[in-house]
C-alpha positions as CSV (number, residue, x, y, z in Angstrom):
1,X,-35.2,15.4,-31.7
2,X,-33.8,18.8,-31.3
3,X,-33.1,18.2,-27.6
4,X,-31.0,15.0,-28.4
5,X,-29.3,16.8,-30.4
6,X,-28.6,19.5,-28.0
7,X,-27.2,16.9,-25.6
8,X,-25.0,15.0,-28.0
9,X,-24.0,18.6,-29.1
10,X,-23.3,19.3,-25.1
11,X,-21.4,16.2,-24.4
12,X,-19.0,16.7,-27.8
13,X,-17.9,20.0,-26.2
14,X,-17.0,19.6,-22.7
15,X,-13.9,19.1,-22.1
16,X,-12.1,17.3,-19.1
17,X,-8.9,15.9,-17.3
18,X,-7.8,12.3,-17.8
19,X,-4.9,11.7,-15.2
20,X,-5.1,8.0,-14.7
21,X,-1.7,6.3,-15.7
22,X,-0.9,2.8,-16.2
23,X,-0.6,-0.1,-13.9
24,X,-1.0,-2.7,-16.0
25,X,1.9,-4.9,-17.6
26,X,3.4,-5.6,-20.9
27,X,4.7,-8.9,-22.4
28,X,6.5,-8.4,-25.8
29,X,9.9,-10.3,-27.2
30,X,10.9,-11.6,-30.6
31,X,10.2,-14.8,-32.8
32,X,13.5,-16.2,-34.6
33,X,14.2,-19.7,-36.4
34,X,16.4,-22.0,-35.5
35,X,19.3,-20.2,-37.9
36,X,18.5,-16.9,-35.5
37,X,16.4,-15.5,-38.7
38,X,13.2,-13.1,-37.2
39,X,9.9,-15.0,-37.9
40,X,7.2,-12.9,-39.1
41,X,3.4,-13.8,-39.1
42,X,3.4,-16.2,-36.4
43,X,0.7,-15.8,-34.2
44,X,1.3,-15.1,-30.5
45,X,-1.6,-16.1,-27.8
46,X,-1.5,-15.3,-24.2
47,X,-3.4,-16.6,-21.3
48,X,-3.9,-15.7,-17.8
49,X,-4.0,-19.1,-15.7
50,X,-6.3,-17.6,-12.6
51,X,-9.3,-15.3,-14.6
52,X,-8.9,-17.5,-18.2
53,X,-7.8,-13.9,-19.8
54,X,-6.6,-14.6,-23.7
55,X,-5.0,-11.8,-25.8
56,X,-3.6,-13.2,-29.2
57,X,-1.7,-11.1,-31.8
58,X,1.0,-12.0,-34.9
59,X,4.3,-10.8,-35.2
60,X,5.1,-8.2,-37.4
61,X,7.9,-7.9,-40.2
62,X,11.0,-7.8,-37.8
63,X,9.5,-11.0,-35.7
64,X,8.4,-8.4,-32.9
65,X,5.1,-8.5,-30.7
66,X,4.3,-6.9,-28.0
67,X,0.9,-7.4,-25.7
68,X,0.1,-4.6,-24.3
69,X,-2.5,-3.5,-20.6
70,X,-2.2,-7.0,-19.4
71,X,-3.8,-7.3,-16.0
72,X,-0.7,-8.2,-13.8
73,X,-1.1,-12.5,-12.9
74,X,1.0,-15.5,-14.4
75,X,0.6,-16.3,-18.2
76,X,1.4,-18.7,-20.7
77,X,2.6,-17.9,-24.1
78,X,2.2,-19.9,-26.8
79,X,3.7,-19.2,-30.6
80,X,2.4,-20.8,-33.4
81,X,3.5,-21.2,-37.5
82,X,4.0,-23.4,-39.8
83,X,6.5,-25.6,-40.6
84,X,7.9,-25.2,-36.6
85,X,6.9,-26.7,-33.2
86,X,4.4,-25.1,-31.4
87,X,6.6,-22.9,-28.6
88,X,4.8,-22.6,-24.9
89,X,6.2,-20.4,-21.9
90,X,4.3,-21.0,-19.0
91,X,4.4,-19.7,-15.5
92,X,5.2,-16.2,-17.1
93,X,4.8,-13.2,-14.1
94,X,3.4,-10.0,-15.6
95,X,3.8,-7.2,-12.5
96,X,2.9,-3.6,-12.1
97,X,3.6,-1.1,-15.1
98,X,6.6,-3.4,-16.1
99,X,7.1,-4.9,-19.9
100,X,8.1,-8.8,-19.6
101,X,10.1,-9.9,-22.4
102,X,9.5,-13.8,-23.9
103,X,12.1,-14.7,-27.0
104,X,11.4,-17.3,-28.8
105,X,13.1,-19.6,-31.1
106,X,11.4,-21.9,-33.2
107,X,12.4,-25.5,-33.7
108,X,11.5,-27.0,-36.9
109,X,8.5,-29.6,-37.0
110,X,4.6,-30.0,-37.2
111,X,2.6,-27.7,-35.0
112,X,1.1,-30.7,-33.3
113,X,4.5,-31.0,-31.3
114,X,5.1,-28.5,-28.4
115,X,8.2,-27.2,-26.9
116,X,7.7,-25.9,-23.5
117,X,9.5,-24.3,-21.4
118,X,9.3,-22.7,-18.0
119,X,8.6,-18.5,-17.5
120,X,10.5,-19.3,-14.3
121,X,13.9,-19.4,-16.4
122,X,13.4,-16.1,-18.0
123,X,15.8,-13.4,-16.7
124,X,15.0,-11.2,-13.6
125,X,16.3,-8.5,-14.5
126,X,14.4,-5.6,-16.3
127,X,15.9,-4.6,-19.2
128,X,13.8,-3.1,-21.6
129,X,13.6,0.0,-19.6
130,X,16.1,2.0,-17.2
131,X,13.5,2.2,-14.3
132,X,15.1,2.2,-10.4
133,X,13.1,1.0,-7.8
134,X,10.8,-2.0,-6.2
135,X,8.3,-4.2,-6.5
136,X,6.6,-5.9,-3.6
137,X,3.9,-8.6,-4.1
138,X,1.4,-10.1,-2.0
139,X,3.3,-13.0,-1.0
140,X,6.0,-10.7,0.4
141,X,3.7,-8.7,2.0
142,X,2.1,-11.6,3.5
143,X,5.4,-13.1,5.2
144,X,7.0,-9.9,6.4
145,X,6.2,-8.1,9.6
146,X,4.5,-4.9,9.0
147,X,4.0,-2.8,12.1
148,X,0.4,-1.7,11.7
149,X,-0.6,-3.7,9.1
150,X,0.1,-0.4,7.0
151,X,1.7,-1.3,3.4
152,X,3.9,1.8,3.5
153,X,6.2,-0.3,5.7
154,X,7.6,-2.4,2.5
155,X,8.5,0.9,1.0
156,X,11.8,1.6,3.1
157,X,13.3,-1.5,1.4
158,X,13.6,0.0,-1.7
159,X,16.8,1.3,-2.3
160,X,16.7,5.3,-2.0
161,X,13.9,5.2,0.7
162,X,14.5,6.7,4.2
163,X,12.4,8.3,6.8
164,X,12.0,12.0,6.5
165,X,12.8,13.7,9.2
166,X,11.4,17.1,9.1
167,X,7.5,15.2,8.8
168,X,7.4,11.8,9.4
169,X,5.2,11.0,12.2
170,X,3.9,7.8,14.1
171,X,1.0,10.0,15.9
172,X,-2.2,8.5,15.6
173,X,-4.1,9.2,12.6
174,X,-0.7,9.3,10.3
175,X,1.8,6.6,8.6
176,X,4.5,8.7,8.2
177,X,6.1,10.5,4.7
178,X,9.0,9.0,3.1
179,X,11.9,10.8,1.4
180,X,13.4,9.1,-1.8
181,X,17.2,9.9,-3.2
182,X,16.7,12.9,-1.0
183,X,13.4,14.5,-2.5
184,X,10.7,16.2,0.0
185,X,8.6,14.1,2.1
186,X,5.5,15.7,0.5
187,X,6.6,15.2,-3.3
188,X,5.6,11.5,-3.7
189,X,2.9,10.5,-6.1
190,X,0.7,7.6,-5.2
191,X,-1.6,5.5,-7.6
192,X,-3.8,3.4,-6.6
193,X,-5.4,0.9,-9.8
194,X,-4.1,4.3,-12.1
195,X,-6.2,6.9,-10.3
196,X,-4.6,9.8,-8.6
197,X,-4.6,9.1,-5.0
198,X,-3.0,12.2,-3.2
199,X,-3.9,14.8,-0.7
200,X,-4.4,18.4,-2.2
201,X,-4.3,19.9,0.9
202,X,-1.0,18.6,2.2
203,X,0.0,16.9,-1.0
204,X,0.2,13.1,1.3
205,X,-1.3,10.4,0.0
206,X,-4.6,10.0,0.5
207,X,-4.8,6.8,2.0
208,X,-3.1,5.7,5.0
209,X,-2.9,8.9,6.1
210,X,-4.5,11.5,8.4
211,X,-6.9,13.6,7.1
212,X,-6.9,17.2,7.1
213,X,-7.8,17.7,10.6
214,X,-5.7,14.8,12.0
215,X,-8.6,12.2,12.0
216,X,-7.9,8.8,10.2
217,X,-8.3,8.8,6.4
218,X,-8.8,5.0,4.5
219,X,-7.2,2.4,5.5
220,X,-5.8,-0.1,2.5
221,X,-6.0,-3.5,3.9
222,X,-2.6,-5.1,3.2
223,X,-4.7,-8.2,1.9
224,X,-6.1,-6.4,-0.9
225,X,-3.3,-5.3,-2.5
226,X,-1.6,-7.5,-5.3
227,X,1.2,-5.6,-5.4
228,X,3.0,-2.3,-4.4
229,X,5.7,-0.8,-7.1
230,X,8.2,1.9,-5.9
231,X,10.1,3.9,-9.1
232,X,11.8,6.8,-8.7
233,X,13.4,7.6,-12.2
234,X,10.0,7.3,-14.1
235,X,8.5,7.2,-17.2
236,X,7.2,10.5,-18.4
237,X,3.5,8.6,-18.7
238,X,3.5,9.4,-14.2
239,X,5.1,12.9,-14.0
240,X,3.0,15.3,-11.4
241,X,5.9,15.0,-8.5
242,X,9.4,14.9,-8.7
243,X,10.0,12.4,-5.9
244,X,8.8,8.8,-5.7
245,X,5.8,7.0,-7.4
246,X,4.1,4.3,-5.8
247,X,1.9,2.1,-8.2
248,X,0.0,0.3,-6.3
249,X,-2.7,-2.6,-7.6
250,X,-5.8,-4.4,-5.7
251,X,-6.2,-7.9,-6.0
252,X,-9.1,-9.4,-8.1
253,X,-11.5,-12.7,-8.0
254,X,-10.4,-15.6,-10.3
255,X,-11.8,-18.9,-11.4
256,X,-10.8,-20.5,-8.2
257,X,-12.7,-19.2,-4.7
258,X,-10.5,-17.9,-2.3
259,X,-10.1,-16.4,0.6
260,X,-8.4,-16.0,4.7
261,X,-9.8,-14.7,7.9
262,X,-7.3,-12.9,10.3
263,X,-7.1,-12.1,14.1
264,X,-3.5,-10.2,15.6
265,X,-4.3,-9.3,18.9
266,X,-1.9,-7.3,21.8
267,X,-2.6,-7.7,25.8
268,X,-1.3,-6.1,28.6
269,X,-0.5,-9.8,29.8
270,X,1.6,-9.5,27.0
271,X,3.8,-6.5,27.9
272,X,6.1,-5.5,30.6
273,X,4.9,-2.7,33.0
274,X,5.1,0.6,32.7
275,X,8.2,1.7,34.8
276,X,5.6,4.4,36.5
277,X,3.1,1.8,37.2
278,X,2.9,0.3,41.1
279,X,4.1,-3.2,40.8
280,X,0.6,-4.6,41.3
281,X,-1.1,-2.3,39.1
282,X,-1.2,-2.5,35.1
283,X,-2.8,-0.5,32.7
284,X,-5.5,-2.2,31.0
285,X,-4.4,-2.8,27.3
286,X,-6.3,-4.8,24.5
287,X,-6.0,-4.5,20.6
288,X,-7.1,-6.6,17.9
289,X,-6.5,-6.3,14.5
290,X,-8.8,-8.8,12.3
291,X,-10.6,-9.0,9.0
292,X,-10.4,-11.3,6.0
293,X,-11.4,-11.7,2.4
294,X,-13.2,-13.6,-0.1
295,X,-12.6,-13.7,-3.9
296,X,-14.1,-15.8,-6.6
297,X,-16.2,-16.3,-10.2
298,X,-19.7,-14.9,-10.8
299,X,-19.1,-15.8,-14.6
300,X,-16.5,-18.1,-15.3
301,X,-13.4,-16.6,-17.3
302,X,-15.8,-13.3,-17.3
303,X,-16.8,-11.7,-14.2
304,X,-15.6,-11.9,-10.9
305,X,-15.8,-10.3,-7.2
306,X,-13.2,-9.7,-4.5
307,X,-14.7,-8.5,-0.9
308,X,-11.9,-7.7,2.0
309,X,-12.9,-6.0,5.1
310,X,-10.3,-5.1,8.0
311,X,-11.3,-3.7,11.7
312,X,-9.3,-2.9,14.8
313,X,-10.8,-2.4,18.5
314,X,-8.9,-0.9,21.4
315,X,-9.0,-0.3,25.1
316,X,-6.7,1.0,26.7
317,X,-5.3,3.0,29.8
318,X,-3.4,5.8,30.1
319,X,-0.9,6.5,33.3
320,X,-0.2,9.7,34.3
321,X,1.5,11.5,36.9
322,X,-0.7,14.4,38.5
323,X,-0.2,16.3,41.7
324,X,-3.4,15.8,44.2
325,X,-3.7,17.8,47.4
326,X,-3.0,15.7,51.0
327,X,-5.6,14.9,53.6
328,X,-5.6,18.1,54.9
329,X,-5.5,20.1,51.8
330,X,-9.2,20.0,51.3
331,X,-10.3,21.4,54.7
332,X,-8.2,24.4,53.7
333,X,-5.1,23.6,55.6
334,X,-2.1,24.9,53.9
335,X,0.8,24.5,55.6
336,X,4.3,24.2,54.7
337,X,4.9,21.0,56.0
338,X,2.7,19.3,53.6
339,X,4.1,20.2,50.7
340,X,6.6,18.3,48.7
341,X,8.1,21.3,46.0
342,X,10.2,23.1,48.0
343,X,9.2,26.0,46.0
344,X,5.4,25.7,47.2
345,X,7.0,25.5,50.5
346,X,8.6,28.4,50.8
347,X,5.8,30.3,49.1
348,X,3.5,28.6,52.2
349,X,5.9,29.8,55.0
350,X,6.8,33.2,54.0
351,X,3.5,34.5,51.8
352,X,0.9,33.1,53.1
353,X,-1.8,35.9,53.3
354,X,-4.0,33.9,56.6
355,X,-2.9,33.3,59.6
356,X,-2.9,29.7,61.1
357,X,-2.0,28.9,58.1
358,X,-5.8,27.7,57.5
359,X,-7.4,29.5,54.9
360,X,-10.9,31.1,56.7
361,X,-14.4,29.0,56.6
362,X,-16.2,31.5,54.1
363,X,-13.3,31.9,51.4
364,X,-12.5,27.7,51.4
365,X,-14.8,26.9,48.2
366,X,-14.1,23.1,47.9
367,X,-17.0,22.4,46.2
C-alpha cells in the first residue's frame, strides 16, 4: 500500500511540457427564427459521412454553438426544436485548424419535415478569424505535379512563399527551406497531427529533410497526407517561430475500404544525351518511384487503420571528364609531343630532369 502510494505521489509531482497545438477543425454559427429572432435550446448534431463521427450540443441563450476538435472530413448538420422544421446542411468541409461557420434559420412546422440544404453553398471565405495563408487537400495534391513527390512543393503557392536563397538546396538528402513575407528560411514551424515536428539542430523540419549529417531523414508520402495548411499571421495557440507554420494532417481509415497502388518511373530512353556523352554512348539511368495505400474499418463507425508505404530505386551513371595518360605514357615516355595542355608541354621540353625524355627503367613504378 505504501508503495502505491509513493507512485501516485511520484506521478502527481512531475512536471512536463505539452506543446502539441491543434489541427483539428471547428463548426459553430447561430440558430435564428424566421423573424431573424436567436433560437435558444435547439439542439445541434453533427455527423461525419466517412468514419460515422456524431457530436451533438444545444444552443445557448444568444442561439450560438459551436463544436469544437472536429476531425477534419465532410459533415452534416442537423438542428432540431420544436415548433420549426427540422434544418440539415450536408456536404459541410471541416479543414485544418479552421472554424466553419453554419447559420441557420428556422422555418416554422413539425420536426418531421426537413429543410436541407447544401454545405456546398456556404461561403468560402474565412471570416471568423484574420488568418493569411493556404490550405492544400489531398485532391489537389493528387492532380498537381510535384517534383519529387515531396509535399513542400504545394507550399510556394501560397501567397508570401518564395525560395530562400541564402539555404535552399536541391542536393540530395534535402527539400529545400522556404522564406515567407521575408522571414528566415530556418524560422518555419512545422506540425505534423499537432506534434512538434522540427530539427533542433538546424531548426528544419524534421521530415523531408536531410538529417544532421546530410543523410535522408523521413520521407511523408504525399498519399498520406489529408491536408497541408500554410498560415503566417497565427494564432497565439502555434507561436515558437516567427515565420510560417505548416499544419499538416495524415489521412485516416473510414467505413468504406480504400486504397491506390502507384509506379512513376524515369529512363534514360526517356532523356536526351548528355552533351559530353559520345553519340552512341548513354549513361545508364533508371528510377522508380512506387508505393500505395490501404485504408478501412476494423470496427464500424469505431476503429479504423490506414497503411501507406512509398519506395524509390535508382541506378544510375555518372559521366565525367578525366585526363588519362597516352599509349606511351605508361612505359615512361614523357615527351612533349604527347601532351595536350600546353602548360605540361612546356614543362616536358624545358624541365624535364631525364634525358631521352624516357624516364629510367628502375624509377618508372607503374604498378
Amino acid at each position: 500500500m505504501k508503495t502505491r502510494l509513493s507512485v501516485l505521489l511520484w506521478l502527481l509531482l512531475v512536471s512536463s511540457s505539452l506543446l502539441a497545438q491543434t489541427f483539428r477543425g471547428t463548426i459553430l454559427g447561430t440558430v435564428t427564427d424566421p423573424q431573424g429572432a436567436v433560437v435558444a435550446g435547439a439542439k445541434v448534431a453533427v455527423h461525419n459521412v466517412d468514419t460515422g463521427l456524431e457530436r451533438t450540443t444545444q444552443t445557448s441563450a444568444d442561439g450560438s454553438y459551436a463544436v469544437p476538435e472536429l476531425p477534419i472530413g465532410t459533415y452534416t448538420v442537423t438542428v432540431t426544436q420544436s415548433g420549426f422544421q427540422t434544418a440539415v446542411t450536408s456536404k459541410v468541409a471541416v479543414n485544418v485548424a479552421a472554424e466553419k461557420r453554419v447559420d441557420v434559420v428556422f422555418r416554422t412546422g413539425q420536426v418531421s419535415e426537413k429543410v436541407e440544404v447544401s454545405g456546398e453553398t456556404l461561403p468560402i471565405v474565412e471570416t471568423t478569424t484574420d488568418t493569411l495563408g493556404g490550405t492544400f487537400t489531398a485532391e489537389q495534391a493528387k492532380d498537381l505535379p510535384l517534383n519529387g513527390r515531396d509535399f513542400q512543393k504545394m507550399i510556394f503557392l501560397t501567397p508570401g512563399v518564395s525560395g530562400s536563397p541564402d539555404e535552399i538546396t536541391d542536393s540530395p538528402g534535402s527539400f529545400g527551406i522556404f522564406s515567407m513575407n521575408g522571414a528566415r528560411g530556418r524560422s518555419n514551424n512545422f506540425l505534423l497531427d499537432g506534434t512538434d515536428m522540427n530539427d533542433g539542430y538546424r531548426n528544419d523540419p524534421a521530415i523531408n529533410e536531410a538529417g544532421v549529417f546530410g543523410t535522408p531523414a523521413t520521407i511523408l508520402p504525399v498519399d498520406a497526407i489529408q491536408e497541408t495548411q500554410v498560415v503566417s499571421n497565427f494564432m497565439p495557440e502555434y507561436g515558437r517561430n516567427a515565420g510560417a507554420t505548416v499544419n499538416i494532417v495524415t489521412k485516416s481509415g473510414t467505413n468504406a475500404l480504400h486504397g491506390n497502388f502507384f509506379d512513376y518511373f524515369r529512363n534514360d530512353g526517356l532523356d536526351a544525351r548528355n552533351y559530353f556523352n559520345s553519340e552512341k554512348d548513354r549513361a545508364p539511368f533508371h528510377n522508380n518511384q512506387f508505393g500505395g495505400s490501404l485504408g478501412g474499418p476494423i470496427v464500424k463507425d469505431k476503429t479504423f487503420f490506414y497503411f501507406d508505404y512509398e519506395g524509390q530505386r535508382e541506378r544510375v551513371g555518372v559521366v565525367t571528364d578525366a585526363c588519362v595518360p597516352t599509349g606511351t605514357g605508361p612505359g615512361g615516355t614523357l615527351s612533349p609531343n604527347d601532351a595536350t595542355d600546353p602548360v605540361i608541354k612546356q614543362l616536358l621540353a624545358t624541365h624535364n630532369p631525364w634525358p631521352a625524355p624516357n624516364i629510367p627503367g628502375e624509377r618508372n613504378r607503374k604498378t
